[in-house]
C-alpha positions, 0 to 999 in steps of 0.5 A, a space after each residue: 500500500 502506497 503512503 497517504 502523502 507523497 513527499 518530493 525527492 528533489 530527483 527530476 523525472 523526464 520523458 521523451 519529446 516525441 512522447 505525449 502523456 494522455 489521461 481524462 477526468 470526468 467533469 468533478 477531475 476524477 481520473 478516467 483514463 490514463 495512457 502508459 506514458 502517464 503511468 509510467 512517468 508518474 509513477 502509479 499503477 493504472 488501478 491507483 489513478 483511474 476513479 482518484 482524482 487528478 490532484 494526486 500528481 498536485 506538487 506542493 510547489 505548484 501555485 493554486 492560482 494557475 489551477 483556477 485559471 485551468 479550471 475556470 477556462 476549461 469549465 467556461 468551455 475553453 482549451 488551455 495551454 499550461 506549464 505544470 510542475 507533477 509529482 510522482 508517485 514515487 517523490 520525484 517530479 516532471 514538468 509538463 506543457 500540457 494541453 487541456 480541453 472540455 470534452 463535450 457530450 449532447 448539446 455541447 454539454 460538458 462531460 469531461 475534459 482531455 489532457 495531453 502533456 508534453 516534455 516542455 523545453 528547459 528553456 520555458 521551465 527556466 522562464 516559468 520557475 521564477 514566475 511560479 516561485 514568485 506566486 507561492 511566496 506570495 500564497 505562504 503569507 496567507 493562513 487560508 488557502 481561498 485567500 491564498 489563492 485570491 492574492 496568488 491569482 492577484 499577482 499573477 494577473 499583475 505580471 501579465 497585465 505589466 507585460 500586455 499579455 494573457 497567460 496563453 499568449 505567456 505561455 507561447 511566448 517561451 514555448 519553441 515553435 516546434 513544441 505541443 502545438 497541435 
């Protein structure tokens, strides 16, 4: 039986450019499907992801804020493209590029959402690191986790704002041409 939490290792898992981690979550992000890239780079067996939610890859050095951007993009209907840091369910960690869209049902209702992630370039990790630091600093200084994440979001929405662009356009900015556009 695997531990209840997951501790990071600080040891960096990566995977191969041509490879593309898949898994889908019904609408609640309860895991569904997971492809064998996915459960071999994280590090639990099938019968540990499907039905758990997709927050058990959450690393505790990923900001909120940049979940409550995917979530309400994704649940307003829209895709997102987002950098991710994931832990393993072993204690290491691997960032991803990932790509999320709703997954629609009869009249266009939601019905789940599709990820696919990509090996990001160490170039945009290098970009994103100082970025996703910043916003969990500023979380640590709040008690409360809802109010963590307002200050969080808050921030964030301020780096974009002071460079004039959203945080898709963010995101392509630092990514290669060549890299997880589909």
């Amino acid at each position: 039986m695997r531990q209840a939490k997951v501790t990071p290792t600080g040891i960096e898992r990566t995977f191969g450019a041509e490879e593309i981690i898949v898994s889908k979550t019904d609408t609640r992000g309860f895991i569904t499907y997971a492809n064998d890239v996915f459960i071999r780079v994280c590090g639990y067996a099938e019968h540990e992801l499907v039905g758990k939610p997709h927050s058990i890859i959450r690393h505790p050095e990923m900001p909120r804020c940049v979940f409550k951007l995917l979530w309400e993009t994704i649940e307003a209907g829209d895709e997102i493209f987002a950098y991710v840091l994931n832990l393993a369910g072993d204690g290491a960690h691997y960032w991803v590029l990932a790509h999320v869209t709703p997954t629609f049902g009869p009249g266009d209702r939601i019905v789940g959402y599709h990820s696919n992630r990509r090996s990001p370039a160490r170039s945009a990790i290098r970009v994103v690191q100082p970025l996703y630091s910043e916003l969990l600093r500023e979380e640590s200084r709040h008690a409360r986790p809802s109010e963590a994440m307002e200050a969080s979001t808050a921030v964030l929405l301020e780096r974009l704002q002071a460079a004039g662009v959203s945080y898709e356009q963010f995101v392509w900015s630092i990514t290669p041409e060549t890299a997880g556009r589909s």
